[in-house]
Each structure stands twice: as C-alpha cells, then as structure tokens.
C-alpha positions as CSV (number, residue, x, y, z in Angstrom):
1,X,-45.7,-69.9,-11.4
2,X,-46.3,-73.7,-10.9
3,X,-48.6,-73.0,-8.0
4,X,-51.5,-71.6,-10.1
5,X,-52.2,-75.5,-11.6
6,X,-51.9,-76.9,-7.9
7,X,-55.1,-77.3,-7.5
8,X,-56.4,-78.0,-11.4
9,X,-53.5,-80.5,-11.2
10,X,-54.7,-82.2,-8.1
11,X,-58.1,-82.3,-9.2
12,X,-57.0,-83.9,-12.6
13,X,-55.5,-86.5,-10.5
14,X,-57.8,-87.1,-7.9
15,X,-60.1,-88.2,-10.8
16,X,-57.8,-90.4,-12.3
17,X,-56.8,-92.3,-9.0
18,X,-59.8,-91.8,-6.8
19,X,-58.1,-91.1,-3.8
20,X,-57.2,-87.4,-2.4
21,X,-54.3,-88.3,-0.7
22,X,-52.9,-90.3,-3.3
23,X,-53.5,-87.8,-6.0
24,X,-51.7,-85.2,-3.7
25,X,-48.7,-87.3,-3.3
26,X,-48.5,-87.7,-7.4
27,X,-49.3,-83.7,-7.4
28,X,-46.1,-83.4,-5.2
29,X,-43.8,-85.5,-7.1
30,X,-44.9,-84.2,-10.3
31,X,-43.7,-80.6,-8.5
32,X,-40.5,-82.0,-7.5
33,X,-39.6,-83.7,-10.8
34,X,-40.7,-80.5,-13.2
35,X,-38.9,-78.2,-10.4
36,X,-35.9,-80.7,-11.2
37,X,-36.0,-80.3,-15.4
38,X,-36.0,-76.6,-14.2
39,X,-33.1,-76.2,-11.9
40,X,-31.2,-78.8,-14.6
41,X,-31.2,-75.4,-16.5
42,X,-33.3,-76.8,-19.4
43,X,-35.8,-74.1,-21.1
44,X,-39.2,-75.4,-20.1
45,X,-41.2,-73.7,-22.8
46,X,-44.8,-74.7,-21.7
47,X,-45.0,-75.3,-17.7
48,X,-48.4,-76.6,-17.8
49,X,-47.6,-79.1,-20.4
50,X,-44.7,-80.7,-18.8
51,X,-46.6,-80.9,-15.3
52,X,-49.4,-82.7,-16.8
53,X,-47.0,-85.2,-19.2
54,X,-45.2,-85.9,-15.6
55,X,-48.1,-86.3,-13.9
56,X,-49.6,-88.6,-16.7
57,X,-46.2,-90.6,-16.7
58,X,-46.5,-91.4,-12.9
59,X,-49.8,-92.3,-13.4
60,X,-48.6,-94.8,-15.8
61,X,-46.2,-96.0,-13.4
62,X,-48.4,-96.4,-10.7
63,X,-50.8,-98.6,-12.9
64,X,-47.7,-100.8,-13.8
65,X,-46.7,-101.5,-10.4
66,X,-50.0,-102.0,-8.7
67,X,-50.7,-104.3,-11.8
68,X,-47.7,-106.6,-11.2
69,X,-48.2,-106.5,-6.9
70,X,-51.9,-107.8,-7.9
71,X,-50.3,-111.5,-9.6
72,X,-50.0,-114.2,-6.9
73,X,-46.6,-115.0,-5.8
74,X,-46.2,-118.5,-7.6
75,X,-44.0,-120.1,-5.2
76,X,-47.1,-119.1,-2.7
77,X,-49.6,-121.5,-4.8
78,X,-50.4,-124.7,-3.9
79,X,-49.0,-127.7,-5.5
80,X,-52.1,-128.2,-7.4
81,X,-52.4,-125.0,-8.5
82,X,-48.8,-124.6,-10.3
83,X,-49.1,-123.8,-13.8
84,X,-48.1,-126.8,-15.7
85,X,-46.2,-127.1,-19.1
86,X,-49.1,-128.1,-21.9
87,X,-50.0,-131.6,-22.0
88,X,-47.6,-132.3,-25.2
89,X,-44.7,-130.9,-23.2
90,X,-45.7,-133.4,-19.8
91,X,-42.8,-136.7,-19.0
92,X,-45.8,-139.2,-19.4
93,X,-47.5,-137.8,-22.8
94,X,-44.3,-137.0,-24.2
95,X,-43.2,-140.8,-23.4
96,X,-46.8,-142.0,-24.4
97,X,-46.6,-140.2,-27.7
98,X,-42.7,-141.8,-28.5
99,X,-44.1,-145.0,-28.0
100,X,-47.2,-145.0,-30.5
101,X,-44.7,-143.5,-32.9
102,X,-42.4,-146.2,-32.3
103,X,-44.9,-148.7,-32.5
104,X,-46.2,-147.4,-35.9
105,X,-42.7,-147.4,-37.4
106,X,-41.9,-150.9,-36.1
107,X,-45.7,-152.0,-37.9
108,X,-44.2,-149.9,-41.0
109,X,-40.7,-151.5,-41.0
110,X,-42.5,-155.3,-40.8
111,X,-44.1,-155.2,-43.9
112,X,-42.8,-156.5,-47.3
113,X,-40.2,-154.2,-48.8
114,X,-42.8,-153.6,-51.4
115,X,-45.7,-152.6,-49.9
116,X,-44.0,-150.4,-47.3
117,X,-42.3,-148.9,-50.3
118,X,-45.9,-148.2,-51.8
119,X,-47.3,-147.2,-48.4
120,X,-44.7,-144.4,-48.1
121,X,-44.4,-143.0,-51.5
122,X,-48.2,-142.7,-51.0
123,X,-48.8,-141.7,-47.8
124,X,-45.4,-139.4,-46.0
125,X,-44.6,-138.6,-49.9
126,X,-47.9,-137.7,-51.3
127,X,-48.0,-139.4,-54.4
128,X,-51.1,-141.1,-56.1
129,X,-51.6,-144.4,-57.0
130,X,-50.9,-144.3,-60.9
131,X,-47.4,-141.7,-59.8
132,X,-46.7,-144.9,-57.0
133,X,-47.2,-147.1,-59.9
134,X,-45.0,-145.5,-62.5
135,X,-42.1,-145.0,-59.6
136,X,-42.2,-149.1,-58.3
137,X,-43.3,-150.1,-62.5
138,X,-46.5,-151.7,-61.2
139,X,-50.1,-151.3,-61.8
140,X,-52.0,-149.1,-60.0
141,X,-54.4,-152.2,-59.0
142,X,-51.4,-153.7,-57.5
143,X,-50.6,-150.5,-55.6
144,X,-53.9,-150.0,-53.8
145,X,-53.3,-153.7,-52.8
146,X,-50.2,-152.7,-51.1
147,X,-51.6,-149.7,-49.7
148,X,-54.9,-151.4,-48.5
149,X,-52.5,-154.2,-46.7
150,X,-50.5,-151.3,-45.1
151,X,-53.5,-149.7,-43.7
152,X,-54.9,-153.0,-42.0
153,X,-51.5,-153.2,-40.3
154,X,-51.5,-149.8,-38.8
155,X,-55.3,-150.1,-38.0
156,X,-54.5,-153.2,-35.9
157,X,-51.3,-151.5,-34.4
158,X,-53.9,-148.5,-33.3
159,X,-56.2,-151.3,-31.8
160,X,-53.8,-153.4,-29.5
161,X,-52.3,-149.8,-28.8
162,X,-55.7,-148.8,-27.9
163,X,-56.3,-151.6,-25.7
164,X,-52.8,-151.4,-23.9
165,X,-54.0,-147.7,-22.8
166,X,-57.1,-149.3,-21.4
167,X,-56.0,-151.9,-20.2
168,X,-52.4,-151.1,-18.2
C-alpha cells in the first residue's frame, strides 16, 4: 500500500530539500517510522496523511539541526570577537557609573540641611515649589533659592567629573 506514494512522496521532498539523495533518505525514514505506528498495532486510518505529517516533521527537524550546526562555535571566536555583556553590565562602566553617583550624593549631602531638604522634596520627590514651601513653612521665593543653589552644586560636580574623565 505505502509504495504507490513512493514516488509522489519523494518528489514532495525533493522540492522541499533540493537534493535527490537527501529527499530519498527522508522518503526512507518516513517509511520506516509509519511502517513502525503500523506494526505498534495502531489503526492508521489515512496512510497518506500520516506519511506526509512524518515526512513534514523530519523536514522540520532537519531545518532545526542544520540551523544550529550553521552558529559559530563560540569558544572558536577570537578574543575580539566574543560577545560582550552590554556596556552598563562592563567592570569599568559599572565602577565609572558608582562613582558619579557617589559623587552626586556626597555634592547632595554637603549642602545646608535646608536646601538639600528643598532640593529633594523637589527633585527625587516631585513636589512643586509652593507644595516644597508648605512642607519646610517657607516661601516659595525662598525655595527656588534653595533649589537654584542645589543645582549650581551638582552642575559644578558634573564639571570637575567631566574634566576628571578627560583628564585621567
């Protein structure tokens, strides 16, 4: 019975994989496995059907494999061309990036209890000038003030951190 879709079965696969004698060996193994279903003493109720679905599935699996041979062995890469961890994730940018934070929060923590109060409550807590005001019980004037001397600070702590990059 399964002989009469040899050679539709084969020709089904020789399109799919471009090569004769690959496409025969599928054809065979196709055979062996639907011969296997059948000798298991399971009712096969269309033949043709199951041939092609075990043929398709094989297909499948021959596309996985040959996809995962075609990736470069990683340990065969050169040195250079290792993937590396995003620059975040790096020893030196990791470091880098601890030390501007810990040089902001030291410029943070040096100015007057008051205006780093002000600072924070506007800036990490997200409150306006007039809500800053009404939490410290001064005027919103006297608030910018604090604010404005804050921001000098950390713009000069950007600056000398700036010019330790460029010049170390």
């Amino acid at each position: 019975m399964l002989e009469r879709y040899h050679r539709e079965l084969l020709n089904f696969l020789a399109r799919q994989v471009r090569d004769r004698d690959a496409a025969a060996d599928l054809a065979q193994e196709s055979y062996v496995r639907v011969l296997a279903v059948q000798h298991a003493g399971q009712a096969i109720v269309d033949m043709r059907a199951l041939l092609y679905r075990t043929a398709h599935n094989l297909l499948v699996d021959r596309h996985r494999r040959a996809a995962v041979r075609r990736h470069d062995d990683l340990d065969a890469l050169a040195e250079h061309e290792q993937p590396h961890a995003p620059a975040h994730l790096q020893p030196e940018e990791a470091l880098a990036a601890m030390q501007v934070v810990r040089a902001y929060v030291a410029t943070i923590e040096a100015l007057p209890p008051r205006c780093r109060e002000a600072f924070v409550l506007h800036v990490f807590d997200g409150l306006s000038h007039a809500q800053v005001g009404q939490h410290m019980g001064i005027s919103a004037s006297m608030v910018e003030k604090h604010i404005v001397r804050a921001m000098v600070a950390c713009k000069l702590c950007a600056r000398q951190l700036r010019e330790g990059r460029q010049g170390g």
